[in-house]
N, C-alpha and C positions, 0 to 999 in steps of 0.2 A: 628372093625376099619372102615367097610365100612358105619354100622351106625352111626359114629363119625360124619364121612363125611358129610354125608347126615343132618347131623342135622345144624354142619356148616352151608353149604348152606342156610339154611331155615334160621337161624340165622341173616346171613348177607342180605337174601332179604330182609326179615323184618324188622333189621334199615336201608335199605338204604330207605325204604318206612315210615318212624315210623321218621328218625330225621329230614328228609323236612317237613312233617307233623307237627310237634312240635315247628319248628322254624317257621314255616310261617299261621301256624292253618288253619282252612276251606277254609282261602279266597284264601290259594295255587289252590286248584283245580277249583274257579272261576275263577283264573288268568289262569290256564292251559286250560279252554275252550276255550278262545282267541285266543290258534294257532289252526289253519284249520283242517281240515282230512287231505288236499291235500300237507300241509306244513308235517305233520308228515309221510305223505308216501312220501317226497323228503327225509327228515332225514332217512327215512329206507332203502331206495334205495341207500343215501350216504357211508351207514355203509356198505353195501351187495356191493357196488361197491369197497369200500375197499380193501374188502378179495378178491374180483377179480383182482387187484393191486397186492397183494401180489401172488395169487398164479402165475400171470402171473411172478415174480420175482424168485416164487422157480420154476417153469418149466426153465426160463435161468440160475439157476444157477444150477440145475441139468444136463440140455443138457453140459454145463461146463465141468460137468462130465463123458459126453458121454452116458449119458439116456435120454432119450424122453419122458415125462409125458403128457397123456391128459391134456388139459383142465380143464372136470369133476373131473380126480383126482385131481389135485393141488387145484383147490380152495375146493373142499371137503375137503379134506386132513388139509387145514388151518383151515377151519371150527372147524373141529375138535378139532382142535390145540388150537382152541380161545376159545371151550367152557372148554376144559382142564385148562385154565389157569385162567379164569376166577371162577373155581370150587375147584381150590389147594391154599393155601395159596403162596404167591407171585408169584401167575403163575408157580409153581416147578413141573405143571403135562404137560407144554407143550413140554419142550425138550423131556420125555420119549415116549410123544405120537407121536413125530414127527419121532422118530425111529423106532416104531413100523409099524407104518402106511408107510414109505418110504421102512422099511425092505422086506415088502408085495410087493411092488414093484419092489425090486430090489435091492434096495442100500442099501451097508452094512451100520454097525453102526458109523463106522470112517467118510466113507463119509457124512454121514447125518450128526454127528457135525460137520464135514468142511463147510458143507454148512448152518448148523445155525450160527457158527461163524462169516462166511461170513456175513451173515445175518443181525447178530447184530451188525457189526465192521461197516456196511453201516446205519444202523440208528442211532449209534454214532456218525458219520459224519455229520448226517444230524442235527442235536440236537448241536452236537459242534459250528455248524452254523446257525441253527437258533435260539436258547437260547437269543444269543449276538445280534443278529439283532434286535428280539421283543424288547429284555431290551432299546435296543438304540432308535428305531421307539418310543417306548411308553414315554422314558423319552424328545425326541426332539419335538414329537408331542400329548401330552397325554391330550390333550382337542377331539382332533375327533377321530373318528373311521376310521381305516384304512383297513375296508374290502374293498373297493372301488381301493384298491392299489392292488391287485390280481398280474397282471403282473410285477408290478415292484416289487415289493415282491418274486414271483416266480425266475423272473430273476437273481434277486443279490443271492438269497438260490444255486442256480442252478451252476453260476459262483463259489461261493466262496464254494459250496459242492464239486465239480467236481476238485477244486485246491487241496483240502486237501486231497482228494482221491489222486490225484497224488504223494502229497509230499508223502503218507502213502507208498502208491506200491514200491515208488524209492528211499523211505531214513527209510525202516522200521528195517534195520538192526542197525541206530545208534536210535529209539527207543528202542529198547531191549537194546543193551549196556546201555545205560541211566535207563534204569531201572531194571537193575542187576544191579549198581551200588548202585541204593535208597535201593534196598534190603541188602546190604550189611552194610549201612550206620544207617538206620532206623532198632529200634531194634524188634520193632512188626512187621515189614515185613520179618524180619528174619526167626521167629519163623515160619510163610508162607509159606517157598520157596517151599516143595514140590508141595502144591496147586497152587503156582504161577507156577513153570515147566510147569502145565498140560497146565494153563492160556496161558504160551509162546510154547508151541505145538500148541496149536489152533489159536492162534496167525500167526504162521508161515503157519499153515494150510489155514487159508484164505487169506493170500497175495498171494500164490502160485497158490491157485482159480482165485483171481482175475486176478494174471498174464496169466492165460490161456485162460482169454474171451476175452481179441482182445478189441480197442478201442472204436466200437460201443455197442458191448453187454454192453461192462462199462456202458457207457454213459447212454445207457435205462435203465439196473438196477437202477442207482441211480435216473435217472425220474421218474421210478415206486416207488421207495422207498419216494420220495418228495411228489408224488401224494398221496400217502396212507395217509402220516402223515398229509399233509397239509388239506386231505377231513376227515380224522379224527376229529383232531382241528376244524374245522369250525362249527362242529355240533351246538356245544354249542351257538357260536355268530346269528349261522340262527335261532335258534328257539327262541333267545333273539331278535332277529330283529322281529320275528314273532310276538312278545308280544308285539310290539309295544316301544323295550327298547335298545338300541344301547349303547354299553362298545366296546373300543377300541380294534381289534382284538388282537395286540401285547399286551395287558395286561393279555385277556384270555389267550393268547395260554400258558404264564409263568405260569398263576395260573394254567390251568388245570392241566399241570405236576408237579408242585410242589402238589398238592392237591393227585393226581395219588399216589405218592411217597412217602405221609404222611399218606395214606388211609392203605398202604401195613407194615404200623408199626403196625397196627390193626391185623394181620396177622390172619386176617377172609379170605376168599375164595371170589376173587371180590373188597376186600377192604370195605367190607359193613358196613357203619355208620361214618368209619373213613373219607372216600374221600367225603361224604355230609357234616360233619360237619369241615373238613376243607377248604372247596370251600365257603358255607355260611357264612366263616369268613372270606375270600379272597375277598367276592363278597358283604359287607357290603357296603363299600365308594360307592359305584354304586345302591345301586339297596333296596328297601324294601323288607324287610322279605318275603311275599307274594309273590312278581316274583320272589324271589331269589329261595324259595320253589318249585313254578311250575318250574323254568328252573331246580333244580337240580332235581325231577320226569320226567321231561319230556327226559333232557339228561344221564339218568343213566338207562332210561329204551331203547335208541336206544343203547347205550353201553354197557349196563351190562347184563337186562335181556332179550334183543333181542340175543346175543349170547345166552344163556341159552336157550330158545326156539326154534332158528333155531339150534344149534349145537346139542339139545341131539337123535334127530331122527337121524341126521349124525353118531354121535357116534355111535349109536346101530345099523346102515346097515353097515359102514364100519368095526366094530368088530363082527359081526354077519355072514359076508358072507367073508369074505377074504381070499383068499388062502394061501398056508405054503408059507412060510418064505424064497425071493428069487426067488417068481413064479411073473412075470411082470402079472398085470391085464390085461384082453384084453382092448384092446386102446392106453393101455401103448407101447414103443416099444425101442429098445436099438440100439444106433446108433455108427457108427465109430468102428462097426464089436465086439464089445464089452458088456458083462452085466455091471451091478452097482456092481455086485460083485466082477470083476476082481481085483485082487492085483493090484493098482496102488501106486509105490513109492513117488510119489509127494503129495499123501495126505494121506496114511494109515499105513504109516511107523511113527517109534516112533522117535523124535529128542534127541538129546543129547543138553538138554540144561544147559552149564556151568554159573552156578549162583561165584561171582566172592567173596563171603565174607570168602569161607575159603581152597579158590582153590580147590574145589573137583567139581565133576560133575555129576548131577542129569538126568536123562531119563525118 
């Protein structure tokens, strides 16, 4: 199994290198001398300042929980997390590694998927609101590039993230109604519901997080979370700026996700072969075969095999040296007179969730 894996891997580095190559042939990597040293080490430092984004978000939503994480752990801990996901077919090794890796700390298993739920219910958010902005920015002005709009882009994401988190926290009870009902109604969600139960546990589980961080902690979580995605996204438009080739930010940042999302139908480890040959077909109307080539080498190695290189040394010191299951690292520290392990009812109890199609009720 483990050399299943490992072949994967090779697999998918290999076309992600093998279909930019074939679509844009040699002159790709004469076009990719064109960006600097200095430009490719802002792109690396942008990806590394990422994970620093994130872990500063899992340290506020663990302290949420009443644990104190380093610094060094949280963004290692992510690291890890991203070369796990990047190494499993659709990312399916980063929830188990982020349990394992938090368990070593402290926090039991219920809390750590409270706080990935959490997690992912805030990047939802952010994506609910930004999807609709770029489609809108690109159709009202899809002659220029709108990396130039930084702030006013950041601001309106920010405003209208921060509203939908609110309606979420204060009217999440007549979401679930609403969809117990769809289940009830729709006959392949039917067939679902226990999967869905767990879905509306977790569900419940991170409104109840969220209710317990107080207005500012919100506020910065979802900043960090905008900051991540937003320097995420950009990679691609700077090192096309770099080439001397300018595509409207609002049209990348749709293709990139949409490409993201087609690459994992591939269900190689990374998306390898699938997310270059649907981004080269996204990125046609714009751009010759040649740049389109270097930018997809240039952007899949700050994304793809830059985690693979900084994360597998991570992996093998944090599974290599870590204590049983439960023991806080030193640095770590637990606050509000509490472990990560205490029974806490508001997030590690089971709910009773009543799905409405045949009046019975599921837990």
């Amino acid at each position: 199994m483990r050399r299943t894996g490992v072949w994967l891997i090779l697999l998918s580095i290999t076309l992600s290198l093998a279909v930019p190559l074939a679509y844009g042939g040699i002159d790709a990597l004469s076009a990719l001398r064109e960006v600097s040293a200095s430009s490719f080490a802002l792109l690396l430092a942008m990806a590394m300042l990422s994970w620093v984004f994130s872990g500063a978000r899992l340290r506020l939503l663990a302290r949420a929980l009443g644990v104190r994480l380093s610094a060094k752990t949280a963004v290692s801990t992510i690291v890890a997390c991203e070369f796990a996901a990047v190494t499993t077919p659709l990312g399916s090794g980063s929830l188990p590694t982020h349990v394992l890796l938090l368990s070593r700390r402290g926090i039991s298993a219920g809390r750590t998927i409270a706080i990935m739920a959490t997690d992912r219910a805030v990047d939802l958010i952010f994506f609910a609101t930004a999807l609709p902005f770029a489609v809108a920015a690109y159709v009202l002005d899809a002659k220029h590039s709108d990396l130039s709009r930084w702030g006013y882009t950041a601001g309106v994401l920010l405003l209208a993230g921060l509203c939908l988190l609110y309606l979420l926290i204060h009217h999440h009870r007549f979401v679930t109604v609403r969809f117990g009902r769809a289940i009830s109604v729709i006959p392949w969600l039917k067939t679902k519901r226990w999967r869905l139960a767990r879905l509306f546990i977790h569900f419940h589980n991170s409104v109840r997080l969220l209710f317990k961080m107080g207005r500012g902690p919100l506020v910065l979580l979802y900043v960090l979370c905008m900051s991540h995605w937003l320097i995420r996204y950009s990679i691609l438009p700077l090192l096309l700026w770099a080439t001397g080739h300018a595509v409207p930010w609002s049209y990348l940042f749709v293709v990139q996700g949409l490409a993201l999302f087609i690459g994992q139908m591939s269900m190689l480890p990374g998306g390898g072969g699938g997310v270059e040959l649907a981004l080269s077909m996204l990125l046609r109307p714009y751009l010759n075969p040649a740049i389109t080539a270097a930018a997809l080498l240039g952007w899949r190695f700050v994304t793809f095999h830059w985690s693979l290189i900084v994360g597998a040394p991570v992996v093998l010191l944090l599974m290599g040296r870590g204590p049983a299951a439960g023991n806080p690292l030193k640095g770590d520290a637990v606050v509000d007179g509490r472990s990560g392990n205490d029974d806490d009812p508001g997030i590690d109890d089971h709910y009773d969730v009543r799905l409405p199609d045949q009046g019975s009720s599921s837990g």
